[in-house]
Every structure is written in structure tokens, then in C-alpha cells.
C-alpha positions in Angstrom: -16.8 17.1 9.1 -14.9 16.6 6.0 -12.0 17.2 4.8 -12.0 20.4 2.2 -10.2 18.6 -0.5 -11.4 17.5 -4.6 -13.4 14.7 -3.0 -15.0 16.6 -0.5 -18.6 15.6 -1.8 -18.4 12.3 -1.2 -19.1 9.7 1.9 -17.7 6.5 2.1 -18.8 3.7 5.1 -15.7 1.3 5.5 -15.9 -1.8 6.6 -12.2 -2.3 5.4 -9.5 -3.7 8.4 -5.8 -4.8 8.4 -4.4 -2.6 6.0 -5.1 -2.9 2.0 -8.5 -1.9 2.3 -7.7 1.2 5.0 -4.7 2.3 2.4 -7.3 2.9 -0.1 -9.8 4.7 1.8 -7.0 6.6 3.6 -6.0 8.6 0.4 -9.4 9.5 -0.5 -10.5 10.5 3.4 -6.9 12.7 2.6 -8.6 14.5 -0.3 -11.3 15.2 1.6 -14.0 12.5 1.1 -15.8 11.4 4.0 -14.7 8.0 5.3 -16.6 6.7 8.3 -14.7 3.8 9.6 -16.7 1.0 11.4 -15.2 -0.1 14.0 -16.2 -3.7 15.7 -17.2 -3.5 19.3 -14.3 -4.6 21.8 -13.2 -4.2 25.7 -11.1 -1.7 26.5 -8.8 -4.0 27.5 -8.4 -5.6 23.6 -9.1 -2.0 22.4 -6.1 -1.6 19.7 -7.4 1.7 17.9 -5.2 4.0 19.7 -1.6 2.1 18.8 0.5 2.8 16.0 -0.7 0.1 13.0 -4.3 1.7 13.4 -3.6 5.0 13.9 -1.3 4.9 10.9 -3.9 3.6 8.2 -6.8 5.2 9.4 -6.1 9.0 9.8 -8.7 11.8 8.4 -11.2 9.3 9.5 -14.9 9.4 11.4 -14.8 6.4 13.6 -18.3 4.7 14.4 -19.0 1.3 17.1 -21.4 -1.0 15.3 -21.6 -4.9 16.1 -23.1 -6.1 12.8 -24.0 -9.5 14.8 -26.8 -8.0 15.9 -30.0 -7.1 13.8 -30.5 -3.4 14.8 -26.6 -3.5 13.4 -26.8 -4.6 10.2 -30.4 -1.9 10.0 -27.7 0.7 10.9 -25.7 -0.2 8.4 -28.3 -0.4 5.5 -29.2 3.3 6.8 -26.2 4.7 6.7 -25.3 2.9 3.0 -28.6 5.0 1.8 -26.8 8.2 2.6 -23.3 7.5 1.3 -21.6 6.9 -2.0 -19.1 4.1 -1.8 -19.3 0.9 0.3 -15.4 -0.5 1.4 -14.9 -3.5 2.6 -12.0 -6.6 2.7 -13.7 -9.6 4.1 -13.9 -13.1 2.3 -17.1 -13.5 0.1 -19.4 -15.1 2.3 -18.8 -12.1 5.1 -21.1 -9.4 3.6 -23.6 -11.9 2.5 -24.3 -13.5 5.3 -25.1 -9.9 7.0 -27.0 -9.0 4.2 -24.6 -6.7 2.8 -23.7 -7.9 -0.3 -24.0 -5.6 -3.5 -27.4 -6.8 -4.9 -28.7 -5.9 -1.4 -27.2 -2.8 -1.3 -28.2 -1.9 -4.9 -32.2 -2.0 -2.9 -31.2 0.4 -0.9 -28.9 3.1 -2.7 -29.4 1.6 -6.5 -26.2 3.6 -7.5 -24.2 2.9 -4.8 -20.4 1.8 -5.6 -19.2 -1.0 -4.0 -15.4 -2.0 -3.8 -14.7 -5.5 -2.4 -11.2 -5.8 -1.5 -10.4 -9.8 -1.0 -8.3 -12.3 -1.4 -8.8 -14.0 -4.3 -11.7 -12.0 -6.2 -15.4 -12.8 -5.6 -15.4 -16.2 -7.9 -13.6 -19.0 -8.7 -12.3 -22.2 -6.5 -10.6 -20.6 -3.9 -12.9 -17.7 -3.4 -13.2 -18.3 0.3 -9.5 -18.5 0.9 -7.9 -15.8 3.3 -4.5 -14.7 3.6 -2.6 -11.3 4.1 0.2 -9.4 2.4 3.1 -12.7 2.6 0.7 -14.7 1.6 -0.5 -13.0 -1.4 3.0 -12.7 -2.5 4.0 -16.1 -2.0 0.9 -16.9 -4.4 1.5 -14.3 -6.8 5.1 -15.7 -7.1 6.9 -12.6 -6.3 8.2 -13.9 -3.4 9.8 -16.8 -5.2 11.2 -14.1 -8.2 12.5 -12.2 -5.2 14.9 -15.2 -3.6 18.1 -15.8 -4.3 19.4 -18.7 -6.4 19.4 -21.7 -4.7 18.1 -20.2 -1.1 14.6 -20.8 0.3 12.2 -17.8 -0.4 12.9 -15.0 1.6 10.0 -12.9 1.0 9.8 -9.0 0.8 9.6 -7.8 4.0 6.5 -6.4 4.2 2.8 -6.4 3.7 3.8 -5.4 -0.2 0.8 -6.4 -1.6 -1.6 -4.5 0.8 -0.3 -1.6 -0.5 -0.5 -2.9 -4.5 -4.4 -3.4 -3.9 -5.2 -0.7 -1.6 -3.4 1.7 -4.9 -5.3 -0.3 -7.2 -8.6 -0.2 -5.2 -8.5 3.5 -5.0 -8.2 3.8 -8.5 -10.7 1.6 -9.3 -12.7 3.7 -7.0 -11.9 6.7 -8.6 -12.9 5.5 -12.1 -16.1 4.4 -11.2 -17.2 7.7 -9.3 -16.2 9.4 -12.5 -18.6 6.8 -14.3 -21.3 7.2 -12.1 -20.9 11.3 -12.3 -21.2 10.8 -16.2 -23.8 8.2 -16.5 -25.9 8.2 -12.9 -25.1 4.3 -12.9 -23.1 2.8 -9.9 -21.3 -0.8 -10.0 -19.5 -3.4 -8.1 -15.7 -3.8 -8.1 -14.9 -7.1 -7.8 -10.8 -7.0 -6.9 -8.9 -9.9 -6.1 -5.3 -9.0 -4.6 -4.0 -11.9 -5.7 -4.5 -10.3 -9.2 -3.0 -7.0 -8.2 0.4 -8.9 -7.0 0.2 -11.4 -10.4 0.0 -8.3 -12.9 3.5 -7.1 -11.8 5.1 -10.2 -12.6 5.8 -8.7 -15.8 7.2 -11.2 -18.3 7.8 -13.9 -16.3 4.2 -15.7 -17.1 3.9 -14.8 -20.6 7.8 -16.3 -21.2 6.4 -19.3 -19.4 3.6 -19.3 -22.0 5.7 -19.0 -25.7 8.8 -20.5 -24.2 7.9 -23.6 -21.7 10.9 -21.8 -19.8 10.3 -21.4 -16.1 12.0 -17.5 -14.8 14.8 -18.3 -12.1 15.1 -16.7 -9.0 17.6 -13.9 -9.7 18.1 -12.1 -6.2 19.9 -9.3 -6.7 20.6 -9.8 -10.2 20.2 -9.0 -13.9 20.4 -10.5 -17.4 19.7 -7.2 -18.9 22.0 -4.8 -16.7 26.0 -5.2 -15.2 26.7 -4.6 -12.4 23.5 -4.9 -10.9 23.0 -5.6 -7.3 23.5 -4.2 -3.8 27.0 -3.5 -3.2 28.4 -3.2 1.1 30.1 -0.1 1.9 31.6 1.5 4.8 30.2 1.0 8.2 28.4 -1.1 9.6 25.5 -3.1 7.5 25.4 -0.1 5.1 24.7 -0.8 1.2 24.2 0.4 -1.8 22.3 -0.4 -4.5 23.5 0.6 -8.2 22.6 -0.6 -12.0 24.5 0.0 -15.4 22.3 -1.0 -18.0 24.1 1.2 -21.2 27.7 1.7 -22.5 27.2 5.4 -21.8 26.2 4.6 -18.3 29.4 2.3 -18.1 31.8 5.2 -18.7 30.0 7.0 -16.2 30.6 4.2 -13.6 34.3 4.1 -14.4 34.9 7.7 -14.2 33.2 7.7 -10.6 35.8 4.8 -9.4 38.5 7.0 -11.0 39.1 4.7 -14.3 40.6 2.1 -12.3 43.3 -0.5 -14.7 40.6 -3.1 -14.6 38.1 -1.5 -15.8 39.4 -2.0 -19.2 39.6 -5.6 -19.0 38.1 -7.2 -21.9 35.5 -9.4 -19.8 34.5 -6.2 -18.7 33.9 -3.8 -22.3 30.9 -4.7 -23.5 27.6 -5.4 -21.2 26.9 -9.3 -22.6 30.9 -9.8 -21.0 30.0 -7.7 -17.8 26.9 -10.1 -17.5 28.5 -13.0 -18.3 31.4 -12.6 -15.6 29.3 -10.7 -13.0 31.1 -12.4 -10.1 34.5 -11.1 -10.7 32.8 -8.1 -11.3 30.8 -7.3 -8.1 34.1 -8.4 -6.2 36.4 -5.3 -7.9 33.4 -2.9 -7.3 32.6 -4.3 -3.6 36.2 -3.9 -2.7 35.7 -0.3 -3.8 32.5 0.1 -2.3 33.9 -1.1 1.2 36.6 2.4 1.1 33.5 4.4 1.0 30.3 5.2 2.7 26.9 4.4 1.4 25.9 8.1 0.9 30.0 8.6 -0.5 29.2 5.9 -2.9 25.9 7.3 -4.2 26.4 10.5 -4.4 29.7 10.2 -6.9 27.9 7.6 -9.1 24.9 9.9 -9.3 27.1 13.2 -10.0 28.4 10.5 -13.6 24.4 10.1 -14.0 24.8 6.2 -12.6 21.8 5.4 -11.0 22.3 4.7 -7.4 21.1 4.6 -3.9 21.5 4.0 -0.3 19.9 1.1 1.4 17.8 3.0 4.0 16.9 1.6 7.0 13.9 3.5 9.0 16.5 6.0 10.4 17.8 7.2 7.3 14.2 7.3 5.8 13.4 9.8 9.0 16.5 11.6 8.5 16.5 11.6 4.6 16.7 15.4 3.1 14.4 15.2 -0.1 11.6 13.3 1.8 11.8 16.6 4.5 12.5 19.3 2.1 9.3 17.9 0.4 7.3 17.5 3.2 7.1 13.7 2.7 6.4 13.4 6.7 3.5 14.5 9.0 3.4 15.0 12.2 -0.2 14.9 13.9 -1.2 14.9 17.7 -2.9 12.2 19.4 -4.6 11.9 22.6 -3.3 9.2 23.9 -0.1 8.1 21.7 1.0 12.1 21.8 2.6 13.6 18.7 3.2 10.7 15.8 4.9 11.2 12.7 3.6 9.3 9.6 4.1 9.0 5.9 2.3 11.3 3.9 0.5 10.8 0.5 2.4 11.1 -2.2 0.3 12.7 -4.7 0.6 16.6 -4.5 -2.1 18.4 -6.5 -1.3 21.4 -7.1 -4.7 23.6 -6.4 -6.3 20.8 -3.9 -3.4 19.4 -1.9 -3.7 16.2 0.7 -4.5 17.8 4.4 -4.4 16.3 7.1 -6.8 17.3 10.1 -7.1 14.6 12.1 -5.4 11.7 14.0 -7.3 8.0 13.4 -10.5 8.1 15.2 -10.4 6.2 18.8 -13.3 3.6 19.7 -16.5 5.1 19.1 -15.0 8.5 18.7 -18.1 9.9 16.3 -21.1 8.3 16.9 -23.2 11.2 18.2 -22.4 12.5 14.8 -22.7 10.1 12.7 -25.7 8.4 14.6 -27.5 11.8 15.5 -26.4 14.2 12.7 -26.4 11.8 9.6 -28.9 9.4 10.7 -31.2 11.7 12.9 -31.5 9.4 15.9 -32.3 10.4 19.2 -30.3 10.1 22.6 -32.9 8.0 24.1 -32.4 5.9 21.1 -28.9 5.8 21.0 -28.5 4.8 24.7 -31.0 2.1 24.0 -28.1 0.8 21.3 -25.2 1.0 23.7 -27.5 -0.8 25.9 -28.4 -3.6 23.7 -24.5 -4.1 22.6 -25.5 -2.6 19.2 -23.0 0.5 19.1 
């Protein structure tokens, strides 16, 4: 029931929720591995696996019931972690281990079994138990400090930002150790702490902190390094754009877009240090230019002088956006219950094993004839004897 894609060989059980964990397994089950999704046991009425935030992580999926609570769950699980290749999971430390799960027990099962734990803060250290989700990651990171404006509380990013970082990172990690294991018939445990994946794109900022003593400001929309810099209103209502000049090439570009406007030659304006260095008055000449466009006006004539530029898309534009159709960014898959839904696709196009994408996230239980009679051979007297118990 896979997926024919590059990873079509190999089986993952996730225990993976939320969303960092589910990213990662979600571009590997769109390759073609084999993700069985295990799915906790709830009433219908708390049921959430047919609305849109499940649906959207966990497409290509096999979905399974199994309440790990129970002994003959956690059996079921060891079982099926004999037949597959990659153990997922995004639970604080002490969550595996208590069920018996961790990787030294899983290494008696299945000794070259990868295991990728996707938590918090990593598997050791003083706060090893803590939880948090994508905000708070980034507020601990300190992007979401970097991110605020100058003298304005933190505002954050938005969005579950650093979900995304780990679940990348996690499949990658993922990938290098299936490689490993192909080469060397060794498996290992990946020990990743999201915390870490948010920190390493700090950049500079900690190693200047380091050599200098000097603490990085919150710049906002801002730049030491490029003028202007920022995100500029245009025509319409709440429509922006966001443009950078970093070289004096790029500069001449951005003044033959406005037309060469008088004050462009202003001698606070010539050289980049003086466009830094009097970036207020700056950003007020180009806003009151920007305002006599529209966004998309704006961009495109900065682009066409090789100024890099862009709209500030909202979720309508994104849907509406040109290059992301003409690529075939978006896919549009039909569910049961939630009807046709459009989604993101992944970005990665191989060129002789493309991404497919066959099937909708799995509802509550969806595959576990399959799974529990194909894979694991058991009977239907013995799998009504689970449902019975509260076991699947």
C-alpha cells in the first residue's frame, strides 16, 4: 500500500502528533515510504482526524487505533517496530520509556532499527522534560526577540515556525541515517532537540555575543548591512511590499525603477553607510512612492531593474499566485468527509521519482485490517477481541 516513490522500500510506525514530527514523516510517506500513523483511541465526538490541521500533515498516510495504555498495546507496538525501519516519535523523554519504547528497547527487538526522537529540548540536559510547541521554541531560541521591533514587546512570527525547522531537519537526519544503515547494516538513535534546530539559525547573533560582549538588537524590519530595507505600504488596502538594496549596482537599479527621482541624488543618500545611517528619511521618500502604486506595480518594476522585491501575500494571493500554479505548487485531493481540499505540496521535485500524492490523511482507524491482518497476520477473532478490550 505504498506509495511508488525512491523510498518505497521502507516502513515507518509514527507515533509523531501536532505538527513537527508529521512534517517530517509526511515528505517521506510523499516519496513513497510507508508511514503508519498511530492514532490514539478517541470518541467520535472528540474525533479531530477528519478536519483540516490533521488532514493537512498527515496525507499518504496508513492510519492505525492503538491505546498504548494498555499492555496488549504496547505488544502491538513492539510487533509492528520488528517489521519496520524507522521509529517517529515527538513526546517528552519520559513518554516512550515509560511504555517501554525507548531505543535500547527497541534495539531488542529490531537491533537496526532507526529511531528519530523529535522533542523539545533533546533527550539530556536540565530541562529535558520541558514541553512547548512552535512559539515557544521560538521565544527560547531567541528568534522571536530578533524578530520584534525596537523598543515593542516581542511579537513573534506568526506561526508554528519551528515545527517546520525540525520536522526539515528530522527528515534529513532521517535520510542520512538510512543511507548509513544501507552502507554499514548498523541502525542508531537521533537524538533532536528543536530547540537546537531554531538556535542554529540565529546566525551571528550568539557568536557576536561571544568575541564582542555585545548583545544583537531587535531590528524589525531593518538592516545594518542593506538600505532601504523593510516592508514598504502600497496601494490598497493593507497591501505591502517588501524590497532590499544591499549594492551600489542594485541602487541604480532602484532609482531607475522610481524614474530617478531629484532626491535620489542627495548626498545622505549616495553611498550605502549614508543610506543606512539616515534610513528614516529614506523609507518616507520611497513609502510616498510606494503608496501611488500597487503591491504587484511595485514589485514587478523593481524586479524588471534586478531589485529584489516582493508582495506581502496574504493566503489569497498565495492561492491565487501564478508561479506557485504554473509549478504545480498546490494539490488538490478528495476527502470523504471534508470533500475536495487543497494543500501545499512538497517542494522537492525529483526529476525521475517525483512526490505523488494518492491519498487523503487516514480517518480513525482507517487501516487496521491491513496493518493488523496483512502486516501482523492476526486473525478477525483476534482483532475483535482488541476492539473489545479498548486495545485498537
Amino acid at each position: 500500500m505504498t506509495n511508488e516513490g525512491v523510498l518505497k522500500n521502507i516502513r515507518i510506525l509514527d507515533f509523531s502528533w501536532v505538527l513537527a514530527g508529521p512534517y517530517a514523516t509526511r515528505i517521506l510517506a510523499d516519496f513513497g515510504a510507508e508511514v503508519i500513523k498511530v492514532q490514539p483511541l478517541l470518541p467520535e465526538a472528540e474525533d479531530r482526524f477528519s478536519r483540516g490541521y490533521y488532514n493537512t500533515w498527515n496525507r499518504n498516510k496508513l492510519g492505525i487505533t492503538l491505546n498504548l495504555n494498555k499492555p496488549e498495546g504496547v505488544a502491538l507496538a513492539k510487533r509492528l517496530v520488528a517489521i519496520s525501519d524507522v521509529v517517529v516519535e515527538s513526546f517528552t523523554p519520559r513518554v516512550m520509556a515509560n511504555w517501554g519504547l525507548d531505543y535500547a528497547s527497541l534495539t531488542k527487538i529490531k537491533p537496526d532499527i532507526i529511531m528519530l526522537s523529535l522533542s523539545t529540548m533533546g533527550n539530556t540536559g536540565p530541562w529535558r522534560d520541558y514541553t512547548g510547541f512552535g512559539p515557544t521554541i521560538q521565544a527560547f531560541s531567541g528568534m522571536t526577540y530578533l524578530t520584534s521591533f525596537p523598543g515593542k514587546p516581542p511579537l513573534g512570527l506568526g506561526t508554528s515556525y519551528a515545527d517546520h525547522v525540525a520536522g526539515l531537519v528530522g527528515c534529513l537526519a532521517l535520510l542520512g541515517a538510512m543511507e548509513y544503515r544501507q552502507k554499514s547494516g548498523e541502525g542508531q538513535y537521533i537524538d533532536l532537540s528543536q530547540l537546537e534546530a531554531m538556535a542554529s539559525l540565529m546566525g551571528d547573533a550568539i557568536l557576536d555575543y561571544q568575541l564582542e560582549g555585545r548583545e544583537v538588537e531587535a531590528v524589525g524590519n531593518n538592516s545594518t548591512e542593506a538600505a532601504p530595507h523593510g516592508v514598504y505600504r502600497c496601494k490598497g488596502d493593507d497591501r505591502w511590499c517588501a524590497l532590499a538594496v544591499f549594492t551600489d549596482e542594485e541602487w541604480q537599479g532602484f532609482k531607475r525603477a522610481l524614474g530617478n527621482p531629484p532626491w535620489t541624488e542627495d548626498k545622505n543618500f549616495t553611498t550605502l553607510r549614508g543610506r543606512v545611517k539616515n534610513k528614516a528619511g529614506l523609507d518616507k521618500l520611497i513609502e510616498d512612492w510606494t503608496k501611488e502604486h500597487t503591491a504587484e506595480e511595485v514589485m514587478a518594476l523593481l524586479q524588471k531593474q534586478g531589485v529584489a522585491a516582493g508582495v506581502v501575500q496574504d493566503a489569497s494571493d498565495l492561492a491565487r499566485d501564478p508561479q506557485l500554479r504554473a509549478r504545480g505548487f498546490f494539490i488538490e485531493l478528495d476527502h470523504p468527509e471534508l470533500g475536495k481540499t487543497r494543500a501545499d505540496g512538497v517542494p522537492i521535485k525529483l526529476s525521475r521519482t517525483p512526490a505523488k500524492y494518492s491519498r487523503v490523511a487516514p480517518l480513525q482507524g482507517q487501516d487496521n485490517d491491513y496493518v493488523y491482518k496483512k502486516l501482523l497476520g492476526l486473525s478477525e477473532g483476534e482483532l475483535a477481541k482488541l476492539r473489545q478490550q479498548g486495545t485498537i
